[in-house]
C-alpha positions as CSV (number, residue, x, y, z in Angstrom):
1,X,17.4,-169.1,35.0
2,X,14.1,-169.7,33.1
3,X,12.9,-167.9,29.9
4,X,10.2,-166.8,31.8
5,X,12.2,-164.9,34.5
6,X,14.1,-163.9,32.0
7,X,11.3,-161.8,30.3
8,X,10.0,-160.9,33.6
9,X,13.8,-159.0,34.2
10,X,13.3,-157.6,31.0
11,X,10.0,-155.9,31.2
12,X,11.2,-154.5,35.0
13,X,14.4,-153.2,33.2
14,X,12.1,-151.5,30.4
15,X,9.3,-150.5,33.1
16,X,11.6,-148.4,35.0
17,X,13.6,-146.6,31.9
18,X,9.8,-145.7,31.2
19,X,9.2,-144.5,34.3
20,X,12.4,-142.5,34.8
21,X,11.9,-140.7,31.2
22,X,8.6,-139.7,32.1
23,X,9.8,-138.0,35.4
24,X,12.9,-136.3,33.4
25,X,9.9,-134.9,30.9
26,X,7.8,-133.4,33.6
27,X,11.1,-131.8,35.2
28,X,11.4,-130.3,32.5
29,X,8.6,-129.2,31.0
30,X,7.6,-125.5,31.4
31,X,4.2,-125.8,32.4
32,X,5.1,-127.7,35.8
33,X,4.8,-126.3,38.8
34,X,8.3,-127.4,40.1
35,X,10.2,-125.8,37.8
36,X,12.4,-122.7,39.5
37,X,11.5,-120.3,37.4
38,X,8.1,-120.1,38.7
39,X,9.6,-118.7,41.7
40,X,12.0,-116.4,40.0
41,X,9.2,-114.9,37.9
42,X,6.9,-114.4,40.9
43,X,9.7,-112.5,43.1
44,X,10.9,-110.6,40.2
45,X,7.5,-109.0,39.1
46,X,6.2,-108.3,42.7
47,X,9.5,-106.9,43.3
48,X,9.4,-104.6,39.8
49,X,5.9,-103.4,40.8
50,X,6.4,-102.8,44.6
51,X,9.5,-100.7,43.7
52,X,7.7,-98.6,41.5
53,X,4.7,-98.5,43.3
54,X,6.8,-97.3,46.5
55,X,8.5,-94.4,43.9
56,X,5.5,-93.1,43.2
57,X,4.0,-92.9,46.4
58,X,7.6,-91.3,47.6
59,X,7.3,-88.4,45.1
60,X,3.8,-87.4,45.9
61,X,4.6,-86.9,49.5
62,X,7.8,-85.3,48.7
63,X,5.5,-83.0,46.3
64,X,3.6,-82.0,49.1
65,X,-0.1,-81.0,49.3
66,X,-1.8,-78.7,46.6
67,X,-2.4,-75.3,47.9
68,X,-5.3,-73.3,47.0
69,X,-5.9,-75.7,44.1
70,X,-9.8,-75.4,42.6
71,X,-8.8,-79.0,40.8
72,X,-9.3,-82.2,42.2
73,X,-6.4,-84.1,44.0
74,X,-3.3,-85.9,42.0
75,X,-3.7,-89.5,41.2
76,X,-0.4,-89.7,42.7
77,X,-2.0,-91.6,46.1
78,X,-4.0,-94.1,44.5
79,X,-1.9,-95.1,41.7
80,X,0.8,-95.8,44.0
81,X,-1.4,-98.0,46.2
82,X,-3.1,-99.4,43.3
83,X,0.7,-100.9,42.1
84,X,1.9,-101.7,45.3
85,X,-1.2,-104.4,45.8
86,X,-0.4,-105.8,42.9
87,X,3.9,-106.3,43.5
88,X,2.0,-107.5,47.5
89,X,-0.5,-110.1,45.3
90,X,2.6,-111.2,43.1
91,X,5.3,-111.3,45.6
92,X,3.0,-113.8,48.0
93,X,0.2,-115.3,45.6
94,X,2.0,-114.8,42.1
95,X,3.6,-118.2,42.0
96,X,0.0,-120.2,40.6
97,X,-0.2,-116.8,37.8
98,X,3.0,-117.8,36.7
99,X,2.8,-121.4,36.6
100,X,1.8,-122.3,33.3
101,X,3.2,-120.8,30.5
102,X,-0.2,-119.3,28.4
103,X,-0.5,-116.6,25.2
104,X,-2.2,-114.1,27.8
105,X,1.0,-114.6,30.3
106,X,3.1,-113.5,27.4
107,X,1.1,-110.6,26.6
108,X,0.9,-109.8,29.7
109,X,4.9,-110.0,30.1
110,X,5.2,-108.0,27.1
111,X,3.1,-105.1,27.9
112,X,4.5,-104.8,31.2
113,X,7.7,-104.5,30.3
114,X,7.3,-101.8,27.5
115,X,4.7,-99.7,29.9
116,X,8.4,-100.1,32.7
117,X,11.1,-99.2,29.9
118,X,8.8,-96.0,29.1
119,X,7.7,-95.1,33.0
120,X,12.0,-95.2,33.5
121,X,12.7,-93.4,30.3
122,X,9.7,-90.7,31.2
123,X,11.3,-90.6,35.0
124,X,14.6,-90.2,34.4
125,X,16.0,-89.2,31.3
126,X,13.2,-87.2,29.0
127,X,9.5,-86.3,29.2
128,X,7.5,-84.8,26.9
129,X,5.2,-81.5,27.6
130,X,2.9,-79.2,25.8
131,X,2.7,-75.2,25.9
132,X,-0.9,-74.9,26.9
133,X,-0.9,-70.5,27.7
134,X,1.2,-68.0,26.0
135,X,3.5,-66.9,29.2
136,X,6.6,-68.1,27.1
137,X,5.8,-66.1,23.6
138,X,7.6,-65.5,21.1
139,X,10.4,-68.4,22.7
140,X,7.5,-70.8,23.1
141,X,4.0,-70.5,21.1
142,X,0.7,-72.2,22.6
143,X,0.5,-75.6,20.7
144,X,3.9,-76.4,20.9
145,X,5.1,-79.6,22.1
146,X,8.8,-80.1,23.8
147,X,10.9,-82.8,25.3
148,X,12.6,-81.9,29.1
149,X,15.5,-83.6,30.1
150,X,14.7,-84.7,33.4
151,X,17.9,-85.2,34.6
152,X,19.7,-82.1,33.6
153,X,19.2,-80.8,37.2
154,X,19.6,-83.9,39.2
155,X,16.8,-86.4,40.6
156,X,14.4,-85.7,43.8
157,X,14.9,-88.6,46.3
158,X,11.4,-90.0,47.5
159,X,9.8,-89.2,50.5
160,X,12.3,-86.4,50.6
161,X,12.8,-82.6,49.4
162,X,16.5,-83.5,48.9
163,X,17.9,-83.6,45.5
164,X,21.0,-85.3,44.2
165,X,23.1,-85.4,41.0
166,X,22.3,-82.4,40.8
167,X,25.6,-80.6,39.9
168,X,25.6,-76.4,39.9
169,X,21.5,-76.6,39.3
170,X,20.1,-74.0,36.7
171,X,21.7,-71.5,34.8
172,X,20.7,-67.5,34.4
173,X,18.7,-68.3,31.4
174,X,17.9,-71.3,31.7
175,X,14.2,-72.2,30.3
176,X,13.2,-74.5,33.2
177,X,10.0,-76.8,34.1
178,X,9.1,-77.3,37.4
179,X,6.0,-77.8,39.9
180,X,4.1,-74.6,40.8
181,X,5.1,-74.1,43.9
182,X,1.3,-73.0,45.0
183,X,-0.3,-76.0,43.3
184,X,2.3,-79.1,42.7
185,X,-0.4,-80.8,40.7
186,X,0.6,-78.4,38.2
187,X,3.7,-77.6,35.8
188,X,4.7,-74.2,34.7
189,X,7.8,-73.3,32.6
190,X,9.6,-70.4,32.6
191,X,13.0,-68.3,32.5
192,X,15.3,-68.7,35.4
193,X,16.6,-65.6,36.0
194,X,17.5,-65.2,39.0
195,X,19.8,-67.7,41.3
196,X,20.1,-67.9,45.0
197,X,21.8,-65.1,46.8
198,X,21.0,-62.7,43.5
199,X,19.1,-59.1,44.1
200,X,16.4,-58.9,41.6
201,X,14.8,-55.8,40.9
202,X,12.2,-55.1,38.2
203,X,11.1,-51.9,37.6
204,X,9.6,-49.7,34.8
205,X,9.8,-53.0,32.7
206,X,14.0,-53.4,33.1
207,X,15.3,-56.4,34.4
208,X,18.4,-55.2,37.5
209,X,20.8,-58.0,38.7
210,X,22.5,-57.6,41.2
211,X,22.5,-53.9,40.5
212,X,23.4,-53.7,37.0
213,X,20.6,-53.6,34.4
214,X,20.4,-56.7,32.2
215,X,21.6,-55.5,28.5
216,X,18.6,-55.0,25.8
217,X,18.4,-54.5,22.3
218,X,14.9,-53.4,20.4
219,X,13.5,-55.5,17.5
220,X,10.6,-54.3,16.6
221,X,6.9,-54.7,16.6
222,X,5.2,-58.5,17.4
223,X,1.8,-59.7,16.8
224,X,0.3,-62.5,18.3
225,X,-2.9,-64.9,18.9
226,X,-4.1,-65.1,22.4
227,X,-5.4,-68.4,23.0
228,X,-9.0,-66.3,23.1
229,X,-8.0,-66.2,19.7
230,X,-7.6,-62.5,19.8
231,X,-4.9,-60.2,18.2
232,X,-2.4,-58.6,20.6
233,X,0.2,-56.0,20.0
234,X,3.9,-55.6,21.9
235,X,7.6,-54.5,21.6
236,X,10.3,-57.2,19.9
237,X,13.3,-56.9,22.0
238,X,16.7,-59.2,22.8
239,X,17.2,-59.9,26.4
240,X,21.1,-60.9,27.2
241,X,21.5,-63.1,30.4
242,X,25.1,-64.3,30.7
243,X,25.8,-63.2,27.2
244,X,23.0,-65.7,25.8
245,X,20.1,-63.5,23.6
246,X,16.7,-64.4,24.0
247,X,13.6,-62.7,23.2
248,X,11.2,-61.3,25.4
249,X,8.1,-59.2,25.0
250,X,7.2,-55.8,26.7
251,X,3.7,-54.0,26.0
252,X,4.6,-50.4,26.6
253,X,0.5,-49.3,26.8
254,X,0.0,-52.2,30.1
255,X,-0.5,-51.1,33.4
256,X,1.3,-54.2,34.9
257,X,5.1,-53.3,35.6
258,X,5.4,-56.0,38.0
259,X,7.4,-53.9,40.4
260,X,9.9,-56.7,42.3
261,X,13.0,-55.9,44.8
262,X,14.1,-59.2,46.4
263,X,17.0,-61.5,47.3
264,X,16.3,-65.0,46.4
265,X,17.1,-67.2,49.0
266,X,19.1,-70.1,49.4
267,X,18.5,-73.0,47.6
268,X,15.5,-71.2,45.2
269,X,15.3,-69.6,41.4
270,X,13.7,-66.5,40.6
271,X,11.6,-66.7,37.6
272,X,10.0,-65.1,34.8
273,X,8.0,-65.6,31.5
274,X,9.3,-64.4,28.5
275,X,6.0,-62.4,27.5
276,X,6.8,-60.4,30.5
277,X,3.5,-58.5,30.7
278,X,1.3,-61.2,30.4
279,X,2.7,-63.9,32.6
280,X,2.4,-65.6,36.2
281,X,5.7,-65.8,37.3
282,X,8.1,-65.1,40.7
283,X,7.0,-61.4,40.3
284,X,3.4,-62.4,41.9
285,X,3.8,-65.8,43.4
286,X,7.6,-65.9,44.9
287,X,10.6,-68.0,44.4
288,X,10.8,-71.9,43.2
289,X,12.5,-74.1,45.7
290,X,15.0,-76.4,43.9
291,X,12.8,-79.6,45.1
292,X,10.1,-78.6,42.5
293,X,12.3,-78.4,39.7
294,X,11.2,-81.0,37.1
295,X,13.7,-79.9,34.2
296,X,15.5,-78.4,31.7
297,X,13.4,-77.8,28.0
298,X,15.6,-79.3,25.0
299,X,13.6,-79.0,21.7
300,X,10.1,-79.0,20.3
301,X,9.2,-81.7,18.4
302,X,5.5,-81.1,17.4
303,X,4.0,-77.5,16.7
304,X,0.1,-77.4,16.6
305,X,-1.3,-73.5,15.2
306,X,-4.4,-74.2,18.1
307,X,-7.3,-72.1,18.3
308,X,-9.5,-71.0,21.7
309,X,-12.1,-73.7,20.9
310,X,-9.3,-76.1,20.6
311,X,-9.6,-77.0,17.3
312,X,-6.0,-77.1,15.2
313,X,-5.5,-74.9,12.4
314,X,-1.6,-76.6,10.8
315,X,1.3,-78.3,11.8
316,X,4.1,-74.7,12.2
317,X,7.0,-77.0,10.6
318,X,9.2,-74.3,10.8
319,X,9.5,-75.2,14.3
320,X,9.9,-79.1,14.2
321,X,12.9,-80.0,16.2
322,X,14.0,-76.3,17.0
323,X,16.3,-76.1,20.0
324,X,14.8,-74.0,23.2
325,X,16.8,-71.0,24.5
């Protein structure tokens, strides 16, 4: 063999080692289009977004329709659709978004996945709410701000008015949110008081169960700020439901008794606001199915003194982190 076809087998030999490190580089370099994990990425995101999508649109038909509602419709139909198109554009189209690895990608990653830990945190296990009418004085004062444990009373299954998890349901006493059951768009909170197969009777301001009138004790006189920022006068008393105290207001001077004989049904609560004389509760509207039950209150965590105008007067941190019951 000659020098020169010796030098010619060397530079082959070298060529090809060339050639074959170049190949192992762009198998594994991130930004190439071959690499698995494109796929993985694109099936895992369109899959994240079309199961929540799907949730959401599963809880607003298991809501139902608003009834008699002056406000415009939930954003509960368009949202849904909205984040199913894009877990549809991912799932089939996503694999050139996630070729390339890019600073927006990550941001994008990022944000996604903090706005998905606190949609599953805010879905099932706490959400926050705020008082916005004073139905729940003295218990709960307009400004205040409480987390719910949403999974105190089990979860609603989508698409259905079936709940599960949801163990005995609420307790006499009980200081539940839920859906109103004339408006679902909406959230009221209120006292459960009365559970299914209970006789309720309200008359001459006295809470009967079940024939026995509920035990009260007299506090005193209360005065409180309307949210029209006016001054109103009632009666202080203590309210026992299964041996738990609570306070409740009763203006002797109103003409609204609230006069209520009823059986709750099977499957619904009876309820009523603490500030008995001045609240929208089961005594006008009827009985909460268990399906619009949203939670159970925990504790305030932020208390705003709020005027009429809406302005805030002071933070009441005498409340901070009080317990509700």
């Amino acid at each position: 063999m000659g020098i020169g076809e010796l030098i010619e087998m060397v530079s082959k030999v070298q060529l090809n080692q060339e050639d074959g490190e170049k190949r192992s580089d762009e198998d594994d370099d991130p930004s190439s289009e071959k690499g698995p994990h494109t796929h993985g990425k694109q099936y895992w995101w369109g899959g994240l977004f079309l199961v929540f999508g799907f949730y959401i649109l599963g809880s607003y038909i298991s809501s139902g329709p608003a009834v008699d509602s002056e406000e415009g419709g939930s954003l509960g139909a368009p949202l849904s659709m909205l984040v199913i198109g894009v877990g549809t554009y991912f799932l089939f189209y996503g694999k050139k978004f996630f070729s390339k690895e890019s600073e927006t990608l990550e941001y994008f990653e990022a944000i996604a996945m903090a706005v998905g830990i606190a949609l599953t945190v805010r879905a099932f296990v706490v959400e926050p709410f705020k008082i916005p009418s004073g139905s729940m004085i003295p218990t709960l004062l307009v400004g205040d701000y409480l987390f719910v444990s949403k999974s105190a009373y089990g979860f609603r299954l989508p698409f259905t008015q079936s709940r599960i998890l949801m163990g005995d349901g609420p307790e006499r006493g009980d200081v539940a949110v839920f859906e109103y059951p004339r408006d679902p768009s909406k959230d009221y909170i209120k006292r459960v008081v009365g559970l299914p197969g209970d006789r309720i009777v309200y008359r001459n301001k006295r809470l009967y169960i079940n024939g026995s009138q509920v035990e009260y004790q007299p506090v005193g006189e209360y005065t409180y700020q309307t949210v029209r920022d006016t001054q109103e006068e009632a009666t202080l008393f203590t309210e026992k439901l299964e041996g738990a105290p609570h306070p409740i207001l009763v203006q002797s001077y109103s003409f609204m008794d609230g006069y209520t004989d009823q059986v709750v049904p099977s499957g619904h609560y009876f309820v009523m606001g603490d500030n008995r004389d001045n609240s929208n509760d089961s005594r006008a509207w009827g009985f909460v199915p268990a399906h619009r039950l949203v939670g159970k209150a925990l504790r305030i965590f932020w208390s705003w003194e709020q005027h009429s105008d809406g302005l805030m007067d002071g933070v009441r941190w005498d409340r901070l982190w009080t317990q509700v019951k």
